[in-house]
VOGU-3710 file (C-alpha; in Angstrom, 3 decimals, decimal comma):
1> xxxxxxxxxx> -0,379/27,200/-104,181  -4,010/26,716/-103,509  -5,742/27,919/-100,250  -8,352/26,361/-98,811  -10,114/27,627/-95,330  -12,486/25,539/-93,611  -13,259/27,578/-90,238  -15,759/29,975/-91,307  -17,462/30,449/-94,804  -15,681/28,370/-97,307
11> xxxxxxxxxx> -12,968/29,320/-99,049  -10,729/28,356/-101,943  -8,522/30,150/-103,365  -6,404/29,497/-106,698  -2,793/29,905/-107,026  -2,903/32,828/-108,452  -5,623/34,022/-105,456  -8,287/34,272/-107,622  -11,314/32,841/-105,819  -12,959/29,369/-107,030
21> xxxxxxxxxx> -16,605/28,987/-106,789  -17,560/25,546/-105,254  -21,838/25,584/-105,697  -21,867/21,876/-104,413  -22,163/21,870/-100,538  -21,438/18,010/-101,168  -18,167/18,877/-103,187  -17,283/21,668/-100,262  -17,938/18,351/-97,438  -16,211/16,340/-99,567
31> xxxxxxxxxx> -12,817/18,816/-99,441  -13,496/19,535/-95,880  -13,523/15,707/-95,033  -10,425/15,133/-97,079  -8,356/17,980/-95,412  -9,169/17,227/-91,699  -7,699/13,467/-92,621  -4,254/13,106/-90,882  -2,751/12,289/-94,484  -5,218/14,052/-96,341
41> xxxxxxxxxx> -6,020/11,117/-97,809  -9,906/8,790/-97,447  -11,226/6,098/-99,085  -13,583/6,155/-101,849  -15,914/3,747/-99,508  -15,525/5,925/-96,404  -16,600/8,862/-98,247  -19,711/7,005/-99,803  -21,245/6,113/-96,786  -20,748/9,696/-95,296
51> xxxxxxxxxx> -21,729/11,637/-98,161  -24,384/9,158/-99,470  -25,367/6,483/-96,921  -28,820/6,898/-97,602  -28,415/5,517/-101,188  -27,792/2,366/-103,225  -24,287/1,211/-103,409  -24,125/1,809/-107,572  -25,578/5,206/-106,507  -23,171/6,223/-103,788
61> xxxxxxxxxx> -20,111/5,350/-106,511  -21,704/7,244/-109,294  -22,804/10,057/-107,443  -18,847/10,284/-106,139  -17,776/10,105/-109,698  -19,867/12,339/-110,453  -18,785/15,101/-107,769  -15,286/14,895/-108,146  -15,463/15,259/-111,911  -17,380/18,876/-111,600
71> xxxxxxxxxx> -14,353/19,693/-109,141  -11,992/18,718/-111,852  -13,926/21,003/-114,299  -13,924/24,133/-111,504  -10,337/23,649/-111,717  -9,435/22,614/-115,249  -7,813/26,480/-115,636  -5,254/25,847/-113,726  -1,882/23,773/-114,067  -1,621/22,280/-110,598
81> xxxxxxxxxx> -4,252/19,443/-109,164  -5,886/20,479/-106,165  -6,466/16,618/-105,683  -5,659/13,173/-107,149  -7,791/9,693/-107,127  -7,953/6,415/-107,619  -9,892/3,443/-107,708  -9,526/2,741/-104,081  -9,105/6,375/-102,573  -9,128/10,475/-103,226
91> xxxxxxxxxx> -6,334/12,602/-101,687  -5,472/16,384/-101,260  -2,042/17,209/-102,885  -0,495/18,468/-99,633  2,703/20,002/-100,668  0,984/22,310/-102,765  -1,890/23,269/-101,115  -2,668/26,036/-98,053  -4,737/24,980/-95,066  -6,261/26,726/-92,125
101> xxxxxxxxxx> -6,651/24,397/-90,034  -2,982/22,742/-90,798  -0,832/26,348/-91,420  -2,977/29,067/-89,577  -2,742/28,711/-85,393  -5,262/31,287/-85,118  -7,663/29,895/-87,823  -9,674/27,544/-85,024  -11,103/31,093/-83,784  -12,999/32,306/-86,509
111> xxxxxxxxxx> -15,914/30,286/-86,659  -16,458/26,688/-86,707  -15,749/24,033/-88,948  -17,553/24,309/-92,086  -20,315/26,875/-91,020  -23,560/26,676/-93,086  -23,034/23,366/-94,205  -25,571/21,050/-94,051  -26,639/17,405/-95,481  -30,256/16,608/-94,980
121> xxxxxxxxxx> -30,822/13,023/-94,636  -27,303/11,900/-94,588  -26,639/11,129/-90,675  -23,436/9,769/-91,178  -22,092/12,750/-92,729  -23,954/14,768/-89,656  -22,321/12,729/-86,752  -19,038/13,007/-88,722  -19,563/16,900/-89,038  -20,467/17,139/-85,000
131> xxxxxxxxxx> -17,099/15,253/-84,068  -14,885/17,064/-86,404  -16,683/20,252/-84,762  -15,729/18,919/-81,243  -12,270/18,307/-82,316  -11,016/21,405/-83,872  -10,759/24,522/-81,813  -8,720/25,201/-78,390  -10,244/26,981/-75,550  -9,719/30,495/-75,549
141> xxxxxxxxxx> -6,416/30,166/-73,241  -5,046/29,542/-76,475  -6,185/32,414/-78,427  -3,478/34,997/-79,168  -4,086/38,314/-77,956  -4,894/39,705/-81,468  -7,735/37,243/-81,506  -8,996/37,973/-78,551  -12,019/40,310/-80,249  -12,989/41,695/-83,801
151> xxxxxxxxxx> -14,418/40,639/-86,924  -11,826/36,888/-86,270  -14,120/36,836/-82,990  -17,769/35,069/-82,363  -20,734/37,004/-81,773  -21,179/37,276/-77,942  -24,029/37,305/-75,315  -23,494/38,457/-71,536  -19,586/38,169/-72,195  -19,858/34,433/-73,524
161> xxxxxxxxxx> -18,372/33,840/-77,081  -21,319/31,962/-78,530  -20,217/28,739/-79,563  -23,220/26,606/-80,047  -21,837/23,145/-79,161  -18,840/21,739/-76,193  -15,761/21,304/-77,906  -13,813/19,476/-75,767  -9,896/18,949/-76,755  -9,305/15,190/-78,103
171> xxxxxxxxxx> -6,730/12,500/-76,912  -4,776/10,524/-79,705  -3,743/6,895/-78,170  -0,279/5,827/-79,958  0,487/2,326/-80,495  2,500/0,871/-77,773  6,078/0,222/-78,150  7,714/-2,817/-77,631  11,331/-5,341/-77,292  8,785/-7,545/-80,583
181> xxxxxxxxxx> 8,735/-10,573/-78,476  5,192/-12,915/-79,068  4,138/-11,781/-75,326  4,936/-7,989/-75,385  3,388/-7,760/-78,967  -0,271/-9,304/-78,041  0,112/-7,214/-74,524  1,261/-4,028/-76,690  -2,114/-4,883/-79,395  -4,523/-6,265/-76,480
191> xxxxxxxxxx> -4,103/-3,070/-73,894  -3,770/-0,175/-76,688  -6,822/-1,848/-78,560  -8,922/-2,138/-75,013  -7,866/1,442/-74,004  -8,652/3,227/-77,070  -12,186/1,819/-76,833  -12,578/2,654/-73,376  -11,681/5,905/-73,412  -14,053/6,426/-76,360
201> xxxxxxxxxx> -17,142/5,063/-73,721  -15,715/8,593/-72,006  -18,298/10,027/-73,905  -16,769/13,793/-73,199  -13,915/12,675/-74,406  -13,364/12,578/-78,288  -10,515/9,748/-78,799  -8,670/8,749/-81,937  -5,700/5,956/-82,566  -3,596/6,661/-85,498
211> xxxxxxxxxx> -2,309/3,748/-87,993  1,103/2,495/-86,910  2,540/4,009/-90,136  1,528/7,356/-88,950  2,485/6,940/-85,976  5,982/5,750/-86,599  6,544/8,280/-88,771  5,350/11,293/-85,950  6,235/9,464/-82,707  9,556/12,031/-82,593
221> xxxxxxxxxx> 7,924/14,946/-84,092  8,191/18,134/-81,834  4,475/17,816/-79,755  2,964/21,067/-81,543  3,659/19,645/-85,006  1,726/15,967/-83,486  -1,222/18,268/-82,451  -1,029/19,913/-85,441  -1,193/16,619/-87,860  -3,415/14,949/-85,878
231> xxxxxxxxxx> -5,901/17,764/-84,555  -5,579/16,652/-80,639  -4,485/18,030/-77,954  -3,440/15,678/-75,649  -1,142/12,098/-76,724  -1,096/8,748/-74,476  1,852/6,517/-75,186  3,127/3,277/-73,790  6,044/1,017/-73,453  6,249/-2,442/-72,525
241> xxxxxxxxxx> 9,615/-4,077/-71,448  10,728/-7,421/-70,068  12,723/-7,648/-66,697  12,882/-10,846/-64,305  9,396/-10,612/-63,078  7,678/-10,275/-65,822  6,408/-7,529/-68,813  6,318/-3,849/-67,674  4,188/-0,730/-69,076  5,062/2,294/-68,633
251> xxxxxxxxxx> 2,056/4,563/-70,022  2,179/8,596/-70,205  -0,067/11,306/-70,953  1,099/14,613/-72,633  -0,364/17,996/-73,292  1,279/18,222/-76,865  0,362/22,182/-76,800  2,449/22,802/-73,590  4,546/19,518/-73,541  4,033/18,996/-70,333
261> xxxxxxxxxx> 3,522/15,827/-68,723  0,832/15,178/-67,282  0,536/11,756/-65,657  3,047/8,519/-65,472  2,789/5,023/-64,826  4,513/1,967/-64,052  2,531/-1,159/-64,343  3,824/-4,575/-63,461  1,559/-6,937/-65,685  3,160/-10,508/-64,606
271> xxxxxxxxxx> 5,087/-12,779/-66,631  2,472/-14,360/-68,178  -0,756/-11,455/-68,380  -4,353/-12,701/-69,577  -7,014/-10,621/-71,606  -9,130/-10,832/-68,348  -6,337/-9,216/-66,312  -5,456/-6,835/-69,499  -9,000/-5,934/-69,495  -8,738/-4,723/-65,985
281> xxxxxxxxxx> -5,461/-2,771/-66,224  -6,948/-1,072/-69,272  -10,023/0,289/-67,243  -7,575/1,426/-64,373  -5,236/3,509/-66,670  -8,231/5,104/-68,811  -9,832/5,826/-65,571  -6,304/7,791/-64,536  -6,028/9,386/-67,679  -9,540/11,280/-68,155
291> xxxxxxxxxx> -9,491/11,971/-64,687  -5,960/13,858/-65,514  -7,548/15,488/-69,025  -10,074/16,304/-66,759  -7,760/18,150/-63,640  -6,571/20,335/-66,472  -9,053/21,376/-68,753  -10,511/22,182/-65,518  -7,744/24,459/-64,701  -7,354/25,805/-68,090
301> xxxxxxxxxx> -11,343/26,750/-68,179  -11,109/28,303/-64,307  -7,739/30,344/-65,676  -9,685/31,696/-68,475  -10,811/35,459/-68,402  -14,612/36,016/-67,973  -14,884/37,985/-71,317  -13,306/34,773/-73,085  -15,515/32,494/-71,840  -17,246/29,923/-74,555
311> xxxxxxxxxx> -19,838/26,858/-73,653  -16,999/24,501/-73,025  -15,169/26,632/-70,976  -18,737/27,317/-69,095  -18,896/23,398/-68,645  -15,605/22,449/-68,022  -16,477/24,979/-64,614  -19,234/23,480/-63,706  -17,429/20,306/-63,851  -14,576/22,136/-61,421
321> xxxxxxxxxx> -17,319/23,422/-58,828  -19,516/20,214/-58,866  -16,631/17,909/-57,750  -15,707/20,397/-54,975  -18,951/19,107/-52,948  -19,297/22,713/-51,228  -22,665/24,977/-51,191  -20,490/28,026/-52,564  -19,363/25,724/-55,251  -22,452/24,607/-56,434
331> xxxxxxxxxx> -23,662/27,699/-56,565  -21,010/28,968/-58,464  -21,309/25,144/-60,904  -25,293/26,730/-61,239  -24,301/30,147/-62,793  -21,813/28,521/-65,073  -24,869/25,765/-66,228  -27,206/29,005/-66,243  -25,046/30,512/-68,802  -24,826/27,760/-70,811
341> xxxxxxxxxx> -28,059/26,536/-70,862  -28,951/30,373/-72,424  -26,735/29,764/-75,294  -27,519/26,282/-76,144  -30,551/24,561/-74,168  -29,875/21,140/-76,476  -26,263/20,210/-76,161  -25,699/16,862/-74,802  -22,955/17,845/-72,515  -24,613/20,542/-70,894
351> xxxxxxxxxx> -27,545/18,906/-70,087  -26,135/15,869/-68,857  -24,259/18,521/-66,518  -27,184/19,960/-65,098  -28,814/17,161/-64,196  -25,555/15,890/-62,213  -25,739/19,381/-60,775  -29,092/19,122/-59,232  -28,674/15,674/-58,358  -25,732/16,307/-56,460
361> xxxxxxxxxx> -27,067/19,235/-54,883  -30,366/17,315/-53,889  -27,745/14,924/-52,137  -26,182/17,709/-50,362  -28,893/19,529/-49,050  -31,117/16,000/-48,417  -34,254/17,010/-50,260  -37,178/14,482/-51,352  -40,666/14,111/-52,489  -41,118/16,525/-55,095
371> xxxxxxxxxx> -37,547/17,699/-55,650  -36,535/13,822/-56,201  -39,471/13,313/-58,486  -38,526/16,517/-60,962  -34,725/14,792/-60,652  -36,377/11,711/-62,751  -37,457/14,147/-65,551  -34,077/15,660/-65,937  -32,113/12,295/-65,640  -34,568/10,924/-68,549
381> xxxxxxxxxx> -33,809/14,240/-70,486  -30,073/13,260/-69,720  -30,379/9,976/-71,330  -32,197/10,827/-74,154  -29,708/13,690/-75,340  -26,745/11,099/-75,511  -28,167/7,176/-74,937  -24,470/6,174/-75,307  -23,541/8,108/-72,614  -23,201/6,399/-68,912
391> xxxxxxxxxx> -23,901/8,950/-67,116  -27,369/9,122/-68,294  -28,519/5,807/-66,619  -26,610/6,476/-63,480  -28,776/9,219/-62,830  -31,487/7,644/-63,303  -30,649/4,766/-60,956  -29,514/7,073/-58,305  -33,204/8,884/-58,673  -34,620/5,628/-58,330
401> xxxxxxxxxx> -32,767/4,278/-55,689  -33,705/7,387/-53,458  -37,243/6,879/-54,387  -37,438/2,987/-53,351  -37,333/1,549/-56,580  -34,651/-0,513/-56,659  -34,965/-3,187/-59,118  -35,653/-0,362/-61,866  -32,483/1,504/-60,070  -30,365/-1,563/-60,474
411> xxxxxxxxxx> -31,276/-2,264/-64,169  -30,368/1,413/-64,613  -27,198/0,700/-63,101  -26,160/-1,964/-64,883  -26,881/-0,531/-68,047  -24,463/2,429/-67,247  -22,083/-0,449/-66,484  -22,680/-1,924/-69,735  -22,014/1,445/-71,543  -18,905/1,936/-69,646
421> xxxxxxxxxx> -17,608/-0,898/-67,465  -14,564/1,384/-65,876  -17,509/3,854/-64,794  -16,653/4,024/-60,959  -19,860/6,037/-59,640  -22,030/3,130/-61,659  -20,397/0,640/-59,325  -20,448/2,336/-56,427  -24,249/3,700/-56,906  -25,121/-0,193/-57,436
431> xxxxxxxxxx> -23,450/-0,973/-54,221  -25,602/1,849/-52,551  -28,512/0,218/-54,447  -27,962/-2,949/-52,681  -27,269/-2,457/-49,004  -30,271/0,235/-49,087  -32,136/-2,630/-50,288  -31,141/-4,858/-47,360  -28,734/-6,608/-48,811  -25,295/-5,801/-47,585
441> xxxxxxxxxx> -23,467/-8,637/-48,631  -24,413/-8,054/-52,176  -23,032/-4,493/-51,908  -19,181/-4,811/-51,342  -18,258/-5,872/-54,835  -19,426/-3,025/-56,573  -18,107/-1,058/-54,065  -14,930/-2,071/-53,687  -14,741/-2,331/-57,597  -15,214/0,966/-57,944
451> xxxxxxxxxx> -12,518/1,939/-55,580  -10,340/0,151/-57,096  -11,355/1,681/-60,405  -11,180/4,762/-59,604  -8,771/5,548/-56,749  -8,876/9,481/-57,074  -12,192/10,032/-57,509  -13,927/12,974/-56,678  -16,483/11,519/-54,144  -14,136/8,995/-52,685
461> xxxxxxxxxx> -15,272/9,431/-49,464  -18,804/8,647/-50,628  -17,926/5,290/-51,579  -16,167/4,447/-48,494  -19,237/5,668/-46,475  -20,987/3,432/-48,495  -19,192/0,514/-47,774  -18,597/1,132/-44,035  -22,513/0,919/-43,673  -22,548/-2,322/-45,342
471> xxxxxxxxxx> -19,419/-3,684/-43,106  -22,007/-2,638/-40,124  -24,760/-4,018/-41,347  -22,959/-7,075/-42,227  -21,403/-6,980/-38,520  -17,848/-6,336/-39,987  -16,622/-3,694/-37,653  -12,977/-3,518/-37,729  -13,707/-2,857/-41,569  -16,391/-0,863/-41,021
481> xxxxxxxxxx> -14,369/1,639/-38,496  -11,191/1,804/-40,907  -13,287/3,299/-43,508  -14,769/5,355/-41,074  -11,468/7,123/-40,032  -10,385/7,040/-43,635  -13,130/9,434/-44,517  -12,796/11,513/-41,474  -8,961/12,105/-42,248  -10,325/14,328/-45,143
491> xxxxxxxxxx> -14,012/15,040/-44,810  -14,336/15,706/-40,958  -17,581/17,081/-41,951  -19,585/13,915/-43,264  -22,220/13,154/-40,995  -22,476/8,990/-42,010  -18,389/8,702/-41,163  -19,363/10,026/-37,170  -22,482/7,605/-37,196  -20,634/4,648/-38,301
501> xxxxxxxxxx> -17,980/5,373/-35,874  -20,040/5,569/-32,836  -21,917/2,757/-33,671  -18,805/0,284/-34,057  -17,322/1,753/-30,542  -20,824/0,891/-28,899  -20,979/-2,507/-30,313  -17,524/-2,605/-29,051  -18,707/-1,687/-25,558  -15,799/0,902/-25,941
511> xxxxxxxxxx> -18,370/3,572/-24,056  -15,851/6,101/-22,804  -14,940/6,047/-26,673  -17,906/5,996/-27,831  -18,837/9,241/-26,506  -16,030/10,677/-27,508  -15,942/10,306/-30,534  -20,362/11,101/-30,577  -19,272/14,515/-29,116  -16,966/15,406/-31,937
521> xxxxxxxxxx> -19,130/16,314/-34,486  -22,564/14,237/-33,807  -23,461/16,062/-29,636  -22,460/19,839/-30,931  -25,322/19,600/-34,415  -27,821/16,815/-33,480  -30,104/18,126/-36,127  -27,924/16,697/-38,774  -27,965/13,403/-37,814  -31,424/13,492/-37,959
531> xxxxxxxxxx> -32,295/15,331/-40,888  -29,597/12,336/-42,316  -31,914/9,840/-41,114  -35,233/11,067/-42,525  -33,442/11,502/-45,740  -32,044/8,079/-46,235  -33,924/5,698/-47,832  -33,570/2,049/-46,286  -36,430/-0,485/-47,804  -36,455/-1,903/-44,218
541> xxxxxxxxxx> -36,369/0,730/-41,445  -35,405/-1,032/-39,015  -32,233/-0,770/-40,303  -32,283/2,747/-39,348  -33,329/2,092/-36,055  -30,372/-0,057/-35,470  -28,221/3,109/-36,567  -30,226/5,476/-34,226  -29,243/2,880/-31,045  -25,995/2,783/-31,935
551> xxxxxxxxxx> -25,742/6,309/-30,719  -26,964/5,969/-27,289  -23,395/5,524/-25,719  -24,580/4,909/-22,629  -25,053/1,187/-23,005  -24,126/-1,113/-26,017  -25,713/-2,314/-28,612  -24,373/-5,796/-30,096  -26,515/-6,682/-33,133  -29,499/-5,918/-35,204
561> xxxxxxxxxx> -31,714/-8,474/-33,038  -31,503/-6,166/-30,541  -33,569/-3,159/-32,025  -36,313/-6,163/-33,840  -37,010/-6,723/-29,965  -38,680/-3,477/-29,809  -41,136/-4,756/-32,822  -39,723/-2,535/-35,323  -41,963/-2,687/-39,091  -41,721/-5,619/-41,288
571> xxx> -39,804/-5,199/-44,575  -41,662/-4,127/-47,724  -43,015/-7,019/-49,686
//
């Protein structure tokens, strides 16, 4: 039996465990690319392009000819094949061959994939390298306790296992099941088609979809044996039946290493579904399923010992105290991005993290001028690391939008929203855009899209401040007061739900109310209402000025016309 280890320094050993030299770094890629296949098996074109993209087709098939014929030589003393090929394809000859990766649990923690190996000039190969590197490892939860230090163990710096890149676990999207009606079968092919690619535009979030061959023939495999084949950690699967209403999914999410379940759905699609309404039921359940892959990697990384700790765990708890919206937390998020940023200053992940972190925290603690100006930088920086990433341009438009430039905030915006149309905080940052902007009535859309997106998001209550404003600037104030009391049910804290809620009960002429309601929160720390004020950055202030009389509860104020008496400023041309 041959052995061949690919976490570490490169390794092959004969059957007889003498050790074969492999000079070729091409010929060790090439053996590496073929073993982290689920059937060990790639085409002769796929490995062309990643192994010699930058050259002429004729090239490319000679210089593949050419490699696996000195492999054949390195091995010509022995009576087994290590591979076989043919005019179409090369494969490993899996039942006699060893694998890390495939037979060793703890092989993932002794280095990475393929260490020392590099291409120059061959990008393909590179981008391949950095996903397969994202893919294969577990977070140090998973290490066994013989693991846990030693010559199998990283080096380490201030307790931190120093892993150069995030790794973040991968999701495998089966094909969707179904009764093989016409209907079922295009709604089984339309929605596992649209999900896969939108859970790819999850740019955190490495995604593969096996063939249905592969899948059929692993769909009742024991979970550890799926993750194993397939080199994920998490499956989603779906089934589609027919009852009298119409066609059904039921989608699920499992952690193949635990086999636990992690989130289930039933989805009533209609009788008749469209791609258009597909589209949008696709966006809704990727939208649930990251934001489950992201509940528990979060919990695995905040359940993971200090001395353990590598760069994805770092960033998966920065991720954890950032969404918490709490001073302690982000201060706790910063020494997690501190860390990180020490070990690798470059990685895309971590410094699209830190930017979120300081724009966040900017948000919290309402700073401007400067502070908001360096935010720009860093959201740039953002972008450039990963310009396929969505998060990027939302940062940027939310820096721009607090700065006044809202057209180049809007394009921003919309770009994110091309990168990733499910991307809730896009929407909802437009619809900030707008009303800030003075127009309102452009603003609900987005805003209400992204609830409906996104329905346990993080900063729900932001968007629902959002959109009570525009209700009250639009002079909708039954809608405007629900999402008022909506926010204040969990976030009795949040300065804009008070002021929206006063100011409806005074344009109600509900004074008794009114003041009420004012003394909760708004009459016992004045001085946050107005730091809110200064901070917020309306294109018309008189808009502001319409908030501020809302608060004087002892007489009503019915409509915007009623603060322009007092001559307020003209808009900005």
């Amino acid at each position: 039996m041959y052995r061949l280890s690919l976490m570490g320094a490169f390794r092959l050993l004969a059957p007889d465990n003498s050790r074969i030299e492999i000079a070729s770094k091409k010929a060790v890629a090439l053996l590496g690319m073929l073993a982290t296949a689920p059937n060990l098996e790639r085409s002769r074109s796929w490995l062309q392009s990643r192994l010699w993209g930058s050259r002429e087709l004729q090239q490319a098939q000679s210089s593949l000819r050419r490699e696996l014929s000195n492999l054949r030589h390195a091995l010509s003393g022995f009576d087994r094949p290590l591979f076989e090929a043919t005019s179409r394809s090369v494969r490993l000859c899996g039942d006699d061959l060893w694998i890390d990766l495939r037979d060793d649990p703890a092989a993932r923690w002794s280095g990475e994939l393929l260490e020392g190996i590099d291409i120059p000039g061959e990008e393909e190969f590179e981008d391949w390298l950095r996903e397969m590197r994202s893919v294969h490892g577990m977070a140090d939860t998973e290490r066994p306790p013989a693991y846990a230090a030693g010559a199998g163990s990283q080096m380490r710096m201030g307790g931190v296992r120093q892993q150069r890149a995030v790794q973040n676990e991968s999701v495998v999207l089966f094909p969707f099941e179904h009764d093989g009606g016409d209907a079922s079968g295009f709604v089984a092919l339309s929605l596992a088609q649209d999900m896969t690619a939108n859970l790819a535009r999850q740019r955190w979030l490495p995604v593969s979809a096996p063939e249905q061959g592969l899948s059929d023939r692993l769909r009742n495999h024991p979970p550890k044996e799926i993750a194993r084949q397939l080199q994920a950690r998490y499956r989603v699967t779906g089934t589609l039946a027919q009852n009298a209403d119409g066609i059904v999914l039921t989608a699920k999410l499992t952690d193949l290493v635990s086999a636990r379940l992690l989130w289930a759905e039933d989805r009533e699609l209609g009788a008749t579904p469209t791609y258009s309404s597909l589209r949008d039921v696709s966006l809704v359940l990727v939208n649930r399923i990251a934001f489950a892959i992201e509940r528990a990697e979060e919990q695995r990384a905040l359940a993971t010992p200090d001395e353990s700790t590598t760069l994805t765990t770092l960033a998966w708890r920065a991720r954890y105290h950032i969404n918490q919206f709490s001073a302690p937390d982000m201060a706790r998020a910063r020494d997690a991005l501190d860390r990180a940023l020490a070990i690798n200053p470059t990685d895309s992940e971590i410094v699209i993290l830190d930017a979120y972190h300081r724009i966040w925290s900017c948000w919290a603690r309402r700073a401007k001028g400067d502070d908001v100006r360096d935010l720009r930088r860093r959201a740039l920086a953002a972008v450039r690391s990963d310009p396929t990433d969505a998060r990027g341009p939302l940062m940027v438009g939310v820096v721009e939008t607090w700065l006044g430039n809202f057209e180049v905030a809007t394009d921003h915006l919309n770009h994110a929203i091309d990168l990733n149309p499910g991307f809730a905080q896009a929407h909802a940052h437009l619809g900030a855009a707008f009303y800030l902007s003075g127009r309102p009535e452009r603003a609900i859309e987005p805003l209400e899209r992204a609830l409906a997106l996104a329905q346990l998001l993080p900063h729900r209550f932001y968007v629902l401040g959002e959109l009570a404003v525009s209700h009250l600037m639009l002079g909708a104030l039954d809608h405007a007061l629900d999402h008022a009391n909506q926010i204040l049910l969990s976030r009795p804290g949040y300065v804009l739900a008070h002021v929206v809620k006063v100011n409806v009960l005074t344009r109600f002429g509900d004074m008794a109310a009114a003041r009420k309601a004012k003394q909760e929160l708004i009459g016992q720390k004045p001085e946050l209402v107005d730091q809110m004020f200064e901070w917020m950055p309306y294109d018309d202030p008189q808009w502001i000025d319409m908030l501020r009389r809302g608060l004087v509860t002892e007489c009503s104020v019915t409509s915007l016309a009623e603060v322009r008496k007092g001559g307020a400023g003209n808009r900005k041309g």
